[in-house]
Structure formats: structure tokens, C-alpha cells
C-alpha positions in Angstrom: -0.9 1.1 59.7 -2.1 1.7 55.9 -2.4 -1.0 53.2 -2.3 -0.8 50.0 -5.5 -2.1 48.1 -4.8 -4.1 45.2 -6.0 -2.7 41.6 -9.9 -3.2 41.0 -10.8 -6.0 38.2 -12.1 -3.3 36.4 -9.2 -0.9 36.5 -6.6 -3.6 35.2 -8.9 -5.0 32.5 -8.9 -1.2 31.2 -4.8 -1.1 31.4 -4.6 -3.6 29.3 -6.8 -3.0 26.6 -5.0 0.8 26.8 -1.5 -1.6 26.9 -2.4 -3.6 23.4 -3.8 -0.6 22.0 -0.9 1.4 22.4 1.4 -1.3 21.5 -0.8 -2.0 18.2 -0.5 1.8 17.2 3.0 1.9 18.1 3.9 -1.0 15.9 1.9 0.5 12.8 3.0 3.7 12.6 6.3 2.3 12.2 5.4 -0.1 9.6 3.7 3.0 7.8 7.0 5.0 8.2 9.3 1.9 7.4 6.6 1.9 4.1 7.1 5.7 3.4 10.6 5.3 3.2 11.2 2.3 1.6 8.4 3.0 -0.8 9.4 6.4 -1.5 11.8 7.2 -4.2 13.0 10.0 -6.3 13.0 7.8 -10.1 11.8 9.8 -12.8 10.7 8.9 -16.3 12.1 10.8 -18.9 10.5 9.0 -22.0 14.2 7.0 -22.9 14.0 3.2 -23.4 17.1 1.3 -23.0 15.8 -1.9 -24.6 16.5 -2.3 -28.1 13.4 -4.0 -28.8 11.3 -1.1 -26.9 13.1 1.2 -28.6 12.1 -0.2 -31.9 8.1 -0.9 -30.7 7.4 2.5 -29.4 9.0 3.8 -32.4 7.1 2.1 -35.1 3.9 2.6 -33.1 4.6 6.4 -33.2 5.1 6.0 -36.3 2.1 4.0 -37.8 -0.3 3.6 -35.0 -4.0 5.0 -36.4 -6.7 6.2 -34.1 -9.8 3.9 -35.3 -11.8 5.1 -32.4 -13.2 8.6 -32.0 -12.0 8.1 -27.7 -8.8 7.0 -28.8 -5.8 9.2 -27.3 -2.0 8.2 -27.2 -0.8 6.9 -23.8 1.2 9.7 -22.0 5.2 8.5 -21.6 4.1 8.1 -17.6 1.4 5.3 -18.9 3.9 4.1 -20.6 6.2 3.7 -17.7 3.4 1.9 -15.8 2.3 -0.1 -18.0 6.0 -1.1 -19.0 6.4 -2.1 -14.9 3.3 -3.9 -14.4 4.4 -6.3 -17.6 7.7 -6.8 -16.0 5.8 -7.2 -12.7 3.6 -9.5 -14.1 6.2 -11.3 -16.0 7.1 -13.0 -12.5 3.3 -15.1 -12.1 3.1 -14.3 -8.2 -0.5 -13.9 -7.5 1.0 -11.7 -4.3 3.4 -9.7 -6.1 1.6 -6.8 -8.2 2.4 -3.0 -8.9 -0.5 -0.2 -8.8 0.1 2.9 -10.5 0.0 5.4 -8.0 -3.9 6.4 -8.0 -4.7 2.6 -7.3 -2.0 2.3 -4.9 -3.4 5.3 -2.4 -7.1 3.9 -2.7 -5.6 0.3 -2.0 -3.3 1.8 1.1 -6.8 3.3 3.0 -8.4 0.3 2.1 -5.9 -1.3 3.8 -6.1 0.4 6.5 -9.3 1.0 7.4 -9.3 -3.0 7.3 -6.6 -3.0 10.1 -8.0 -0.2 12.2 -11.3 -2.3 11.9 -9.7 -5.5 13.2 -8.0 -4.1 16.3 -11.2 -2.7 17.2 -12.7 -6.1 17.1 -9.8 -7.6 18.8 -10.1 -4.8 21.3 -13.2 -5.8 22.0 -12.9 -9.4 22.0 -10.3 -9.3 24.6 -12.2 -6.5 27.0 -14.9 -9.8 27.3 -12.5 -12.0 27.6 -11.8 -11.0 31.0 
């Protein structure tokens, strides 16, 4: 008659670090494609203010603003959209609530990550010598 052997120690300890790291990866990737989709968004600037008092401020400043500084440049209309949304952002106080323009946004996103990827390896590990 043949037995079955039960799994080696070894082999089941290297399941289930394969088990949470799968699991892990699974569960970011769709937090980066729940991201990419909420995130993503077709709104384009076209340089029109709605606001009355905007309207007014960006006209007098193209109007009467003076370069004193040699490095001085006008901001582009898509500065001017950021810099519109991070006052508005801003307006709320929430130290957790901010808005990067895009450059700063992919920079903080691989930050990001490469702080996550760097903390499942060290819970990887921590849980391979746990058993």
C-alpha cells in the first residue's frame, strides 16, 4: 500500500510566502488600474475663466504687469490652471489633501511605489522567519 507524505516544512513555508506575494501584487495592480482610471481624465484648459473676479485679475495683470526681473517670463495659461487648482485645493486646509501638477505627481507616484515594493519585501521576509 502507498502513503502519501505530508508537505515538507520547507515546501509549505515557500507556498505561502509565493501565496502573500501573489495576493499583494494582485491587490496593487488593481489599485494602480482603479488609479489610472479614476485619475485619468480628458479636461482641457483652454485659457477661459468663468469667474468674474478671475476674469477681471488676469486681465489687468495682462494688462499692467511689468517684468522687473531680467528671468522674469509670463506663466503659460497651463500654470495658470495649476496654480488656479492648487489655491482651490489649498483653500480646503487638509494637510492630506494636495494636487501636484503633473511632473510632481509622476515623481511622487514611483516614490510611492518603490516605498511599497520595499515594504512587502521586508514583510516578505519577516514572515519567511517567522516560521
Amino acid at each position: 500500500m502507498y502513503t502519501f507524505s505530508p508537505i515538507p516544512k520547507t515546501s509549505k513555508k515557500t507556498i505561502r510566502i509565493i501565496g502573500i506575494v501573489i495576493i499583494v501584487t494582485t491587490l496593487f495592480g488593481i489599485g494602480v488600474l482603479v488609479g489610472a482610471t479614476v485619475g485619468a481624465s480628458s479636461y482641457a484648459f483652454d485659457g477661459k475663466v468663468e469667474s468674474k473676479l478671475l476674469s477681471q485679475v488676469k486681465k489687468t495683470l495682462d494688462e499692467k504687469f511689468v517684468f522687473w526681473k531680467a528671468s522674469s517670463t509670463l506663466p503659460t495659461d497651463k500654470e495658470l490652471e495649476y496654480g488656479m487648482v492648487k489655491g482651490f485645493v489649498d483653500s480646503y486646509k487638509d494637510p492630506y489633501t494636495v494636487f501636484f501638477p503633473p511632473s510632481e505627481a509622476k515623481s511622487f507616484a514611483e516614490n510611492v511605489v518603490a516605498s511599497v515594493i520595499a515594504r512587502i519585501t521586508f514583510i516578505a521576509k519577516s514572515y519567511a522567519n517567522f516560521f
